[in-house]
MMTF fields as JSON, N, C-alpha, C and O atoms, coordinates in Angstrom:
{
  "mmtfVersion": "1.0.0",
  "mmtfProducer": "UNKNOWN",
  "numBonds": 483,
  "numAtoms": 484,
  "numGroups": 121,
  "numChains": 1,
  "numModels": 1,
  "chainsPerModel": [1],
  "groupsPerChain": [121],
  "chainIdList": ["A"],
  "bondAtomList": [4, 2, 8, 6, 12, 10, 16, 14, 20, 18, 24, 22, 28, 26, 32, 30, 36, 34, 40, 38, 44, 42, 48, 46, 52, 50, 56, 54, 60, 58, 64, 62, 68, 66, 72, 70, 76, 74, 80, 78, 84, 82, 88, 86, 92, 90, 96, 94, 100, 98, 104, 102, 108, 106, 112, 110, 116, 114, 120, 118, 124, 122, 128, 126, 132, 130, 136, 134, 140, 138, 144, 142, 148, 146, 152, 150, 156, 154, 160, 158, 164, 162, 168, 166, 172, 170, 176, 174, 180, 178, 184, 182, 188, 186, 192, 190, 196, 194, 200, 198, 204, 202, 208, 206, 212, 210, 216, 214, 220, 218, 224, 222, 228, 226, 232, 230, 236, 234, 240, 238, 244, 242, 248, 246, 252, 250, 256, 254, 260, 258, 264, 262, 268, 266, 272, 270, 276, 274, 280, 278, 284, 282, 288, 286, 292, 290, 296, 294, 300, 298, 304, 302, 308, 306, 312, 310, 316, 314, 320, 318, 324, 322, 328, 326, 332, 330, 336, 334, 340, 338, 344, 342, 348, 346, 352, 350, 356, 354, 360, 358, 364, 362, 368, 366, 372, 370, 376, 374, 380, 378, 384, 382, 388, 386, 392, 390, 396, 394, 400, 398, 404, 402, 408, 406, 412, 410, 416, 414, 420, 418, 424, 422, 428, 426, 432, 430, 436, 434, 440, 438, 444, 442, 448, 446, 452, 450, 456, 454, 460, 458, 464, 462, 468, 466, 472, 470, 476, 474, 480, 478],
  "bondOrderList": [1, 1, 1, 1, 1, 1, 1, 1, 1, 1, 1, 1, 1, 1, 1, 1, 1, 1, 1, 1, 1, 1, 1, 1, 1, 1, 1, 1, 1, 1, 1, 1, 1, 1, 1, 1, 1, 1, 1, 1, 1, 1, 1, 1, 1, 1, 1, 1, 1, 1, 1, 1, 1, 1, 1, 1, 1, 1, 1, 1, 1, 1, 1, 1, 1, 1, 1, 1, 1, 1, 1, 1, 1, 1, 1, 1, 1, 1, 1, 1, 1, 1, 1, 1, 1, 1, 1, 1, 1, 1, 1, 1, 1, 1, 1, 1, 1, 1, 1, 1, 1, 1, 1, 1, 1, 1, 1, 1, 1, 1, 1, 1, 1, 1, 1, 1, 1, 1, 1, 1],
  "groupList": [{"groupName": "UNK", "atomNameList": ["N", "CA", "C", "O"], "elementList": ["N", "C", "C", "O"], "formalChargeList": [0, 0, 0, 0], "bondAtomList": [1, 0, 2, 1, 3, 2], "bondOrderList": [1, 1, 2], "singleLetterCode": "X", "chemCompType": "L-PEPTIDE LINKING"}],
  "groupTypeList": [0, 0, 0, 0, 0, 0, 0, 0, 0, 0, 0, 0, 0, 0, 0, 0, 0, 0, 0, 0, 0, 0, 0, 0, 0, 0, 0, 0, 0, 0, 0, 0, 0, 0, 0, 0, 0, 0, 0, 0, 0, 0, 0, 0, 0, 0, 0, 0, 0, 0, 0, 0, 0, 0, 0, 0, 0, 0, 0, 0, 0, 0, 0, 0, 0, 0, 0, 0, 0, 0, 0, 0, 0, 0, 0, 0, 0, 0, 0, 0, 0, 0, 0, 0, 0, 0, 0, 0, 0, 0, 0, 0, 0, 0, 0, 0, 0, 0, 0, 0, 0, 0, 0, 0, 0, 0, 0, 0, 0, 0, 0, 0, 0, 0, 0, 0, 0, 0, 0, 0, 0],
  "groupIdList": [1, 2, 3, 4, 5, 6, 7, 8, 9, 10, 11, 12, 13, 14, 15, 16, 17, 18, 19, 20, 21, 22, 23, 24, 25, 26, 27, 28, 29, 30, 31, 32, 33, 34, 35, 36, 37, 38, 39, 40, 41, 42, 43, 44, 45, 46, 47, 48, 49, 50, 51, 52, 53, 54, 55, 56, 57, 58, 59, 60, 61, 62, 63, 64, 65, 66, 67, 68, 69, 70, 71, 72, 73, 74, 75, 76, 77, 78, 79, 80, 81, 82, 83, 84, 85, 86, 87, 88, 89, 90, 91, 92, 93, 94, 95, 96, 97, 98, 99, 100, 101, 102, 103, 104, 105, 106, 107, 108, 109, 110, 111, 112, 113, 114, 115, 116, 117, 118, 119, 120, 121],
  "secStructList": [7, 2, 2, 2, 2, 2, 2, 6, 6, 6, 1, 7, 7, 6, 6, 7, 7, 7, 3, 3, 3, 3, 7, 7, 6, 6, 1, 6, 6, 6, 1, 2, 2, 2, 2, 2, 2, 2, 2, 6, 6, 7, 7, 3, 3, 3, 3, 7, 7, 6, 6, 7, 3, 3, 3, 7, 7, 5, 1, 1, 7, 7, 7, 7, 1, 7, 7, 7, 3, 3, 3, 3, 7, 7, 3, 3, 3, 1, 1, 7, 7, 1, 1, 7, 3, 3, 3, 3, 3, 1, 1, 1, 3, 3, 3, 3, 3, 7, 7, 1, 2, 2, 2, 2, 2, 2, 2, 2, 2, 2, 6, 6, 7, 1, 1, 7, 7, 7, 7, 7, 7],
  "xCoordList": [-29.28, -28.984, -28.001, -27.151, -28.07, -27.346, -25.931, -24.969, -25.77, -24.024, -23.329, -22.288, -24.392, -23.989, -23.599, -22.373, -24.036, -24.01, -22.878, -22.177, -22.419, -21.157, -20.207, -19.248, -19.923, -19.253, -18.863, -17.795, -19.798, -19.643, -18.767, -19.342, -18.158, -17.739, -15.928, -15.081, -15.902, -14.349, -13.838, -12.65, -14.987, -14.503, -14.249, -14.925, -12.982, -12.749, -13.143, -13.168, -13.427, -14.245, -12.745, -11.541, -13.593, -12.188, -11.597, -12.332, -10.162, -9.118, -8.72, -7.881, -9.09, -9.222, -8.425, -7.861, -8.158, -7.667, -8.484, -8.932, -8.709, -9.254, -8.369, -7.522, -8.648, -7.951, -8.548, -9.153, -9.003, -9.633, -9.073, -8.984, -8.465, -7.875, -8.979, -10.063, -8.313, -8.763, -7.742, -6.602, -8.897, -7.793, -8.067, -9.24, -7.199, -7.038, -7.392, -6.701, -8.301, -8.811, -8.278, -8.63, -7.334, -6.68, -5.444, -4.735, -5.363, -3.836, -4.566, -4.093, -5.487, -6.549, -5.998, -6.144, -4.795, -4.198, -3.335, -2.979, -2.457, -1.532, -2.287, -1.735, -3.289, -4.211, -5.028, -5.483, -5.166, -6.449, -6.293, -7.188, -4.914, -4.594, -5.32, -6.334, -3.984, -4.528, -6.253, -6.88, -7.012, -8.269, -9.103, -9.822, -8.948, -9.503, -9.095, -9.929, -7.991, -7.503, -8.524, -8.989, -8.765, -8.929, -10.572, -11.306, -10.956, -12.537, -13.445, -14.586, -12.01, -12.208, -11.766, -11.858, -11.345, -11.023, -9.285, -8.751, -8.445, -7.318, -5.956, -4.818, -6.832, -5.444, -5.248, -6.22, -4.023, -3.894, -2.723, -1.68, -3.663, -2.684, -3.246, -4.258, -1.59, -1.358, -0.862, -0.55, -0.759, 0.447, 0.822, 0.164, 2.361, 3.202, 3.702, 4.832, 2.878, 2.944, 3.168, 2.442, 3.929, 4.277, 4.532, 4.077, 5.335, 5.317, 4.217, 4.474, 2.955, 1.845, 2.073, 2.886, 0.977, 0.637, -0.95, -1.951, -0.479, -2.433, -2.948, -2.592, -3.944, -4.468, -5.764, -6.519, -5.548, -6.541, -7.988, -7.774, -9.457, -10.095, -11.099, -11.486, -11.596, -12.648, -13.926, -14.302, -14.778, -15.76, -17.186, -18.353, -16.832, -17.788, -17.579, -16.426, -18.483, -18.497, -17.737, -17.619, -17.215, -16.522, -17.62, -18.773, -16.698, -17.812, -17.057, -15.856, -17.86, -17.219, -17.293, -18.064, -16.565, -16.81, -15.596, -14.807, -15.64, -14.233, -15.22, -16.306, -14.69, -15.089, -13.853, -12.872, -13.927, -12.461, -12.495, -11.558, -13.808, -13.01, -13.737, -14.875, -12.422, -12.459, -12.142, -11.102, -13.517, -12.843, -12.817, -13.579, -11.363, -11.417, -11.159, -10.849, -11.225, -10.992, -9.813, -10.296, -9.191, -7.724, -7.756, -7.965, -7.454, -7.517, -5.948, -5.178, -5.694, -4.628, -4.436, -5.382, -3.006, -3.248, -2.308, -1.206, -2.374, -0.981, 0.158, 0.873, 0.792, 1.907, 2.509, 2.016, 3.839, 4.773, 5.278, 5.283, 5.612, 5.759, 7.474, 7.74, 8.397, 9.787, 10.171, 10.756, 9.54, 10.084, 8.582, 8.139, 8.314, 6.8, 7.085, 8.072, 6.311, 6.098, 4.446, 3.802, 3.969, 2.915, 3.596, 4.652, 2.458, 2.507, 0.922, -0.247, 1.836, 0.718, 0.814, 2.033, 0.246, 0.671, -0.945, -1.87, -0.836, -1.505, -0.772, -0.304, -0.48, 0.613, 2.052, 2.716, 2.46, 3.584, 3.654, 3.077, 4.432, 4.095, 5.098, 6.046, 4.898, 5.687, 5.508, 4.355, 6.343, 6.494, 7.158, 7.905, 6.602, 7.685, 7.413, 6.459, 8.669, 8.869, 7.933, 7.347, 7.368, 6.095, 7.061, 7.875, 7.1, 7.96, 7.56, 6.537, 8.875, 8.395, 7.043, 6.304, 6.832, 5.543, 4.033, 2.914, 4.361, 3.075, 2.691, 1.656, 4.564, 3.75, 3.236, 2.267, 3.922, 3.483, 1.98, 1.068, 1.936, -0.061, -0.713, -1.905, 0.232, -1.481, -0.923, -1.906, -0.036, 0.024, -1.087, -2.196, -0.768, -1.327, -2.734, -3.404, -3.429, -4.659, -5.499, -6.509, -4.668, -5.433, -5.173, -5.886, -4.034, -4.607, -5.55, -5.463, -6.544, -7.262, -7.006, -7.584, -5.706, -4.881, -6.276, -6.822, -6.55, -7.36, -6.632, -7.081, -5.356, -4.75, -4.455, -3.758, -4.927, -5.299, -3.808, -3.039, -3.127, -2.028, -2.178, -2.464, -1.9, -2.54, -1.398, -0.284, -1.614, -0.451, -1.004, -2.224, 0.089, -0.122, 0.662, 1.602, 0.026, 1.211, 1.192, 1.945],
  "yCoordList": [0.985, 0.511, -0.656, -0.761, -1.336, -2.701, -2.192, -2.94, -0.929, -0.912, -0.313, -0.661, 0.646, 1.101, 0.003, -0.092, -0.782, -2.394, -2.867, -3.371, -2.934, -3.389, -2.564, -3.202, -0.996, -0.296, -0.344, -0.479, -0.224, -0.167, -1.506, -1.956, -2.261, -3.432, -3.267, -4.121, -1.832, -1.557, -0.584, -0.315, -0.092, 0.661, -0.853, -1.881, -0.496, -1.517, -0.474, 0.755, -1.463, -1.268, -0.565, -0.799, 0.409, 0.495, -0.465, -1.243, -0.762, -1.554, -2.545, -3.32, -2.735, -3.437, -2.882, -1.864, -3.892, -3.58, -4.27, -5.395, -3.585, -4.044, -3.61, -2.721, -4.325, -4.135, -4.328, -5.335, -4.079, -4.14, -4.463, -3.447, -5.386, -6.346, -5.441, -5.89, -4.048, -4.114, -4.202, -3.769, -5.16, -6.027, -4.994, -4.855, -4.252, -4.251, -4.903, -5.797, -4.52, -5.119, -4.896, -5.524, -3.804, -3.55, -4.633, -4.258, -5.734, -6.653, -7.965, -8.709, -8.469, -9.268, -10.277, -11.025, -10.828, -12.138, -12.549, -13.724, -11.119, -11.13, -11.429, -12.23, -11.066, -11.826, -12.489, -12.487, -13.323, -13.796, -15.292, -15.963, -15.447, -16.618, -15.919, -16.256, -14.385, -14.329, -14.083, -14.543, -13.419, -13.076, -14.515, -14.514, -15.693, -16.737, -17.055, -17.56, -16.838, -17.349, -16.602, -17.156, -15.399, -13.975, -14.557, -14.612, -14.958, -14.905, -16.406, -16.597, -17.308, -18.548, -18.849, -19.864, -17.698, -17.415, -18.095, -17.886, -18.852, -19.576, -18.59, -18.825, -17.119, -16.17, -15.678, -15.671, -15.271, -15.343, -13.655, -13.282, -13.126, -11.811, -11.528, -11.306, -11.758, -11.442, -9.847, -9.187, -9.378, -8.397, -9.066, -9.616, -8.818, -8.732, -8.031, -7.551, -7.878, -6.097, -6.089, -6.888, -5.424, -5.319, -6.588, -6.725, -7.592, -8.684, -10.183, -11.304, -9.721, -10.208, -10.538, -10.027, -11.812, -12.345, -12.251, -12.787, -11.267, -11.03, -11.27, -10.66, -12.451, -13.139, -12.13, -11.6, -12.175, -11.524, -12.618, -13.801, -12.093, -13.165, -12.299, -11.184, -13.2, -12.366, -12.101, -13.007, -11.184, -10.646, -11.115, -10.869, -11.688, -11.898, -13.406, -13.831, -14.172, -16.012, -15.495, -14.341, -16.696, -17.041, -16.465, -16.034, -16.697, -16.077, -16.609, -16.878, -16.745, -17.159, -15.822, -14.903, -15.788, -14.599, -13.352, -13.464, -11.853, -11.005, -10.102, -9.612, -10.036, -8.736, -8.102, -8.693, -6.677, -6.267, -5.712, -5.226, -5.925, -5.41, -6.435, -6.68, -6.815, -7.804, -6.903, -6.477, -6.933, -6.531, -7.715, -8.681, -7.355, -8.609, -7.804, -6.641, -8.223, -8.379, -8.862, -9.682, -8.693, -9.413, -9.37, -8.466, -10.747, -11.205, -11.394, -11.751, -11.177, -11.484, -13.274, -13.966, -13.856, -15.097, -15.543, -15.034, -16.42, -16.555, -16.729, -16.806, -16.875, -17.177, -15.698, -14.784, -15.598, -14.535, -13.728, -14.402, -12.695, -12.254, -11.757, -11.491, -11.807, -11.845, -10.659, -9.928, -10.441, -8.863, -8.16, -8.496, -7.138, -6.568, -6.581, -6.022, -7.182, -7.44, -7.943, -8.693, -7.103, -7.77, -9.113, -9.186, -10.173, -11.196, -11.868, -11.923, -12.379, -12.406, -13.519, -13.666, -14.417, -15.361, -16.422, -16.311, -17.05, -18.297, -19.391, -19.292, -20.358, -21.404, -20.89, -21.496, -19.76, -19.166, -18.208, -17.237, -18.041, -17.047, -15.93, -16.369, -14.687, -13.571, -12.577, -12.297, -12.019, -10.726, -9.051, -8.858, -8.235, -6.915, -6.764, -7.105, -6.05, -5.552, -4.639, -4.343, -3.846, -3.041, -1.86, -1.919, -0.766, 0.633, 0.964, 0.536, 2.3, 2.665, 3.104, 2.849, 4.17, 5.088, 4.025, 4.317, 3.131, 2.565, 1.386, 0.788, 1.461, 0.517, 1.837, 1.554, 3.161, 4.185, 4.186, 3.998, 4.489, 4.652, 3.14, 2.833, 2.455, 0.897, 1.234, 0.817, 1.696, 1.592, 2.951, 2.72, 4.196, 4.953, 4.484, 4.569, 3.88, 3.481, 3.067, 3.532, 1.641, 0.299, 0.671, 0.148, 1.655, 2.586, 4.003, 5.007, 3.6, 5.031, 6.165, 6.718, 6.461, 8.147, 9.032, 8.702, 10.364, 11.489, 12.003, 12.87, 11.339, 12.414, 11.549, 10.557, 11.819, 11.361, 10.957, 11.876, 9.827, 9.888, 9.352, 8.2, 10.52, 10.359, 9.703, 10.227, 8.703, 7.685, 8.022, 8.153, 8.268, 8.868, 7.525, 6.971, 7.065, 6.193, 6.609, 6.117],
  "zCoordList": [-0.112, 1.207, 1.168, 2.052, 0.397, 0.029, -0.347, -0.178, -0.857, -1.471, 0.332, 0.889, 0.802, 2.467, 3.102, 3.03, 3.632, 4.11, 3.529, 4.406, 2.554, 1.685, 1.965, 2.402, 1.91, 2.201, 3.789, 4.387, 4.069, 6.168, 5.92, 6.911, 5.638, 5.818, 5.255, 4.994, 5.244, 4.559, 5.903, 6.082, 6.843, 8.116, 9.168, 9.169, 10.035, 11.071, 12.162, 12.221, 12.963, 14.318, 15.173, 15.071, 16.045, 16.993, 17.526, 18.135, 17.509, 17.678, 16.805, 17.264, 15.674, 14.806, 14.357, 14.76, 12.831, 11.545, 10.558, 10.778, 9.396, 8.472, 7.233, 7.311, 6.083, 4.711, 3.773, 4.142, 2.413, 0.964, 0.148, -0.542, -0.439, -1.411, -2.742, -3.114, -3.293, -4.731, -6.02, -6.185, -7.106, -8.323, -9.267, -9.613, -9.742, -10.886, -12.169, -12.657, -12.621, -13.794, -15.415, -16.414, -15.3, -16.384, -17.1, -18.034, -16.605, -16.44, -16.445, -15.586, -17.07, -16.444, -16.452, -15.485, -18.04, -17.53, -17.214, -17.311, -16.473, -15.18, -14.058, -13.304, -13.742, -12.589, -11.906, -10.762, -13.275, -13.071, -12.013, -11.5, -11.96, -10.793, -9.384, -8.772, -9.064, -7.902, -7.988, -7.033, -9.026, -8.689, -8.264, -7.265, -9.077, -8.625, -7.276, -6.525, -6.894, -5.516, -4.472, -3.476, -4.827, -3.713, -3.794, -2.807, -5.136, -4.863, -4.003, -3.58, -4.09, -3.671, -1.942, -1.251, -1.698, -0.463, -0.354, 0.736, -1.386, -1.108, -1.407, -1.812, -0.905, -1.17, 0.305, 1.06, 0.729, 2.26, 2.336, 1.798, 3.285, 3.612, 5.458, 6.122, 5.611, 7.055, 7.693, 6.702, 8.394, 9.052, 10.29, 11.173, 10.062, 11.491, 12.14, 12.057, 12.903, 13.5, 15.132, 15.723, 15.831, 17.302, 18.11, 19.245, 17.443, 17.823, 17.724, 18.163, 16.995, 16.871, 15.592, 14.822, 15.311, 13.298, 13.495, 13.971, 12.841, 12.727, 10.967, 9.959, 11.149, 9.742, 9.682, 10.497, 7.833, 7.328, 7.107, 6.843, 7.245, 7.427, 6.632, 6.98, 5.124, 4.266, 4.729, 5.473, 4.579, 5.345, 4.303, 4.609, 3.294, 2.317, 2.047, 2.127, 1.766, 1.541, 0.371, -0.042, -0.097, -1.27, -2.728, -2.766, -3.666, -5.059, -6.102, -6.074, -7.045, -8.26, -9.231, -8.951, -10.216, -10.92, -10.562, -9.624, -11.753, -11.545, -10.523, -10.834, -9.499, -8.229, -7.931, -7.48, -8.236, -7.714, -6.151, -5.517, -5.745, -4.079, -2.792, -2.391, -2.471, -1.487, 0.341, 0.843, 0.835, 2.207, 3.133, 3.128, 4.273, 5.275, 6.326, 6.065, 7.701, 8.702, 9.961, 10.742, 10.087, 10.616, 12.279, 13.088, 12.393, 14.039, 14.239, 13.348, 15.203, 16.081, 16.33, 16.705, 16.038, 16.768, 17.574, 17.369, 18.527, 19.164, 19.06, 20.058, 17.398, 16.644, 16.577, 15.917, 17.495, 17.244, 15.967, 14.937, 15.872, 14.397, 15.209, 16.381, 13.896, 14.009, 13.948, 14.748, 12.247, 11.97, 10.688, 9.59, 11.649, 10.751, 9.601, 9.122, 9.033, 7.299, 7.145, 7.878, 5.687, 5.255, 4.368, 3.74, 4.621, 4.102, 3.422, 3.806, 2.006, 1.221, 0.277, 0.182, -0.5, -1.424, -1.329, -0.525, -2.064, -2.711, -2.994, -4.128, -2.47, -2.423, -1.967, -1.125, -2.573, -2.484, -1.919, -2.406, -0.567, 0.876, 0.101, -0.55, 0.176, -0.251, 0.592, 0.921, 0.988, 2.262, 1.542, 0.583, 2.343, 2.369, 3.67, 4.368, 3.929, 5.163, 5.453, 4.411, 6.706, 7.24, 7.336, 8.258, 6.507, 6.87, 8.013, 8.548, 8.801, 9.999, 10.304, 11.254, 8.774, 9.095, 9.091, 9.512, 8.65, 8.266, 9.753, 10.046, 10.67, 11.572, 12.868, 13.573, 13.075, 13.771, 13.53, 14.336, 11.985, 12.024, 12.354, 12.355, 12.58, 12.656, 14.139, 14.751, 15.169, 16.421, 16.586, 17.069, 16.211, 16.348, 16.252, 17.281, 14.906, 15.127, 15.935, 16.463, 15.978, 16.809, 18.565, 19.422, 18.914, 20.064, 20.101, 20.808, 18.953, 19.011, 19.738, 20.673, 18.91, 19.194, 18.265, 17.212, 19.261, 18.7, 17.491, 16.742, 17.345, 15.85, 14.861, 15.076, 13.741, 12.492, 12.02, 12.299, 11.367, 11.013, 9.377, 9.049, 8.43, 6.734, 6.262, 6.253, 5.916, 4.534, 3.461, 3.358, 2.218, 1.162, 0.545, 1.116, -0.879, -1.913, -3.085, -3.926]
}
């Protein structure tokens, strides 16, 4: 029951967005900055999407220790977004741009369209 409860916490609610920050554990001391950052909560991933900056907000207290899957939650805030890009960093803000298809499916989503729109990577 306890891993269900954990899992239900990677589905976003209708209109939402949600995201799962999972680390790679194969690269461990290529990452072990961001993993401390991600588990200490001082790692930061936004989207800027339809004119909106919507912050990612962790769904689990902070932890010490290697956990590779982090789910969060992302609110909308009143700070304008310029041009859609995920944004992500720990001291150091780093962006990519949001491709077309990927901002169609979060519109498609977060207006709960009846038709499924599948991203493949």
């Amino acid at each position: 029951m306890t891993s269900c409860r954990r899992a239900n916490q990677l589905v976003a609610e209708p209109g939402h967005l949600a995201a799962t920050i999972f680390v790679d554990g194969a690269h461990r001391p290529a990452v072990s900055g961001y993993v401390a950052a991600i588990a200490s909560h001082e790692f930061d991933l936004g989207v800027h999407f339809d004119g909106h900056i919507m912050e990612g907000q962790f769904v689990e207290a902070p932890h010490e220790g290697w956990n590779t899957v982090h789910p969060l939650r992302f609110s909308p805030t009143v700070r304008e977004a310029e041009q859609p890009a995920i944004v992500w960093g720990n001291g150091t803000t780093q962006a990519i741009p949001l491709p077309n298809y990927v901002q169609t499916a979060l519109g498609m989503d977060l207006n709960r369209s009846p038709t499924p729109y599948f991203l493949f990577a």
